[in-house]
C-alpha positions as CSV (number, residue, x, y, z in Angstrom):
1,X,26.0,13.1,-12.6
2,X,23.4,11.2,-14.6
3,X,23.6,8.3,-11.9
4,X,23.2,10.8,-8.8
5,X,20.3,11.7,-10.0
6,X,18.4,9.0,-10.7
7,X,19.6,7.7,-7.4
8,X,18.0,10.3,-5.4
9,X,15.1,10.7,-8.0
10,X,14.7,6.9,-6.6
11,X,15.1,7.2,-3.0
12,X,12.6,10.0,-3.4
13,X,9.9,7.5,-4.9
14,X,11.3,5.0,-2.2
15,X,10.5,7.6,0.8
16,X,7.2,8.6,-0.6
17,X,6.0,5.2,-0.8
18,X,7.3,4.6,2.7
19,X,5.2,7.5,3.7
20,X,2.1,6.2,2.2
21,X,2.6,2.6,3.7
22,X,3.1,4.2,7.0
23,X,-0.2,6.4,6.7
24,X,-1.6,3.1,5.7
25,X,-0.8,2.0,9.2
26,X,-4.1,3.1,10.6
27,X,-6.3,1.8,7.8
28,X,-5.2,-1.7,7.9
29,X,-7.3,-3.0,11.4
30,X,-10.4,-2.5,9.0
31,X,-9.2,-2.4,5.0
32,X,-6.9,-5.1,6.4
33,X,-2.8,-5.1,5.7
34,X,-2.9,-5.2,2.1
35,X,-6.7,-3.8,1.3
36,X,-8.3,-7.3,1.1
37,X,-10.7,-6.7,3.7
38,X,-14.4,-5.7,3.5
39,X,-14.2,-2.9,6.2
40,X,-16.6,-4.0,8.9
41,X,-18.2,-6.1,6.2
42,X,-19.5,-3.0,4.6
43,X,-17.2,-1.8,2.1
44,X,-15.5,-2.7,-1.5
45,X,-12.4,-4.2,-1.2
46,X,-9.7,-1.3,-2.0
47,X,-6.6,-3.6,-3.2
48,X,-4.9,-2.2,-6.3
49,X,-8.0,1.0,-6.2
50,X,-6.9,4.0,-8.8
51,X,-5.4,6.5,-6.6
52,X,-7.6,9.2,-8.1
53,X,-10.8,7.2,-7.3
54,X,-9.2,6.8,-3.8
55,X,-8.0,10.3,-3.4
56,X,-11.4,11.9,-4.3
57,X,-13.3,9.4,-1.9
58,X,-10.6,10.4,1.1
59,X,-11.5,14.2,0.7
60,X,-15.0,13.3,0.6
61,X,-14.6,11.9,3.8
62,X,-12.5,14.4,5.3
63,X,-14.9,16.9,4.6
64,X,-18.0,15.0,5.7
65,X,-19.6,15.7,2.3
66,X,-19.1,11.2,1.7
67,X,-20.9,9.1,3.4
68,X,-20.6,5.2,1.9
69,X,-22.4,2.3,3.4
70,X,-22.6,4.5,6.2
71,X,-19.2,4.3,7.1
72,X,-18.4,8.5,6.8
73,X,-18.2,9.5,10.2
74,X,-16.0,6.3,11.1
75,X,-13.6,7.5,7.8
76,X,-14.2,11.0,8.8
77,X,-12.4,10.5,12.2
78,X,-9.7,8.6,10.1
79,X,-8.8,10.6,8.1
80,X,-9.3,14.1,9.4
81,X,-6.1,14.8,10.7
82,X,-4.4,13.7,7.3
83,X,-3.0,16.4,5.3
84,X,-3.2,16.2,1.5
85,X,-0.5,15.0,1.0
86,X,-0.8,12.1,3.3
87,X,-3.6,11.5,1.7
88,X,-2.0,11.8,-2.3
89,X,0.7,8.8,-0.4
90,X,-2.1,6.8,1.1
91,X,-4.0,6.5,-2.6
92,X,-1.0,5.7,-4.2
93,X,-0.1,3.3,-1.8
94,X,-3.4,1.2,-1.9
95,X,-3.4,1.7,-5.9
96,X,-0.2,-0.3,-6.1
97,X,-1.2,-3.1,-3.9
98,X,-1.4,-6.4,-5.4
């Protein structure tokens, strides 16, 4: 019983990041595919971020009240149709890049 659940315990953590890397999809063409990227030359670079940094920066954008290097209507437009927790998976995601 013990093993069953830490399987599925791990495929949970497995899917989640999944869903975070995929979310991540549509940040890569600026962040670049593993956050090493200036975006547009503007911003920090995000690899290995702390998700709660990132998380609080993502809502900021989503509700227009963030507006870094003037990038907050671009990031706006990204991330408005995220829900929040596509946007718990995409923090967590960048926070564990290396």
């Amino acid at each position: 019983m013990k093993k069953i659940a830490i399987a599925m315990l791990f495929a949970g953590s497995t899917l989640l990041m999944a869903d975070g890397a995929a979310a991540y999809a549509k940040c890569a063409g600026c962040h670049g595919a593993n956050g090493e990227k200036a975006a547009l030359g503007k911003s920090a670079i995000i690899t290995g971020q702390d998700a709660a940094k990132t998380l609080e920066q993502l809502k900021g954008y989503k509700a227009g009240t963030l507006n870094q290097h003037g990038m907050g209507a671009v990031m706006k437009g990204q991330v408005a149709s995220m829900d929040d927790a596509a946007l718990q998976a995409v923090s967590d995601h960048i926070a564990a890049m290396k």
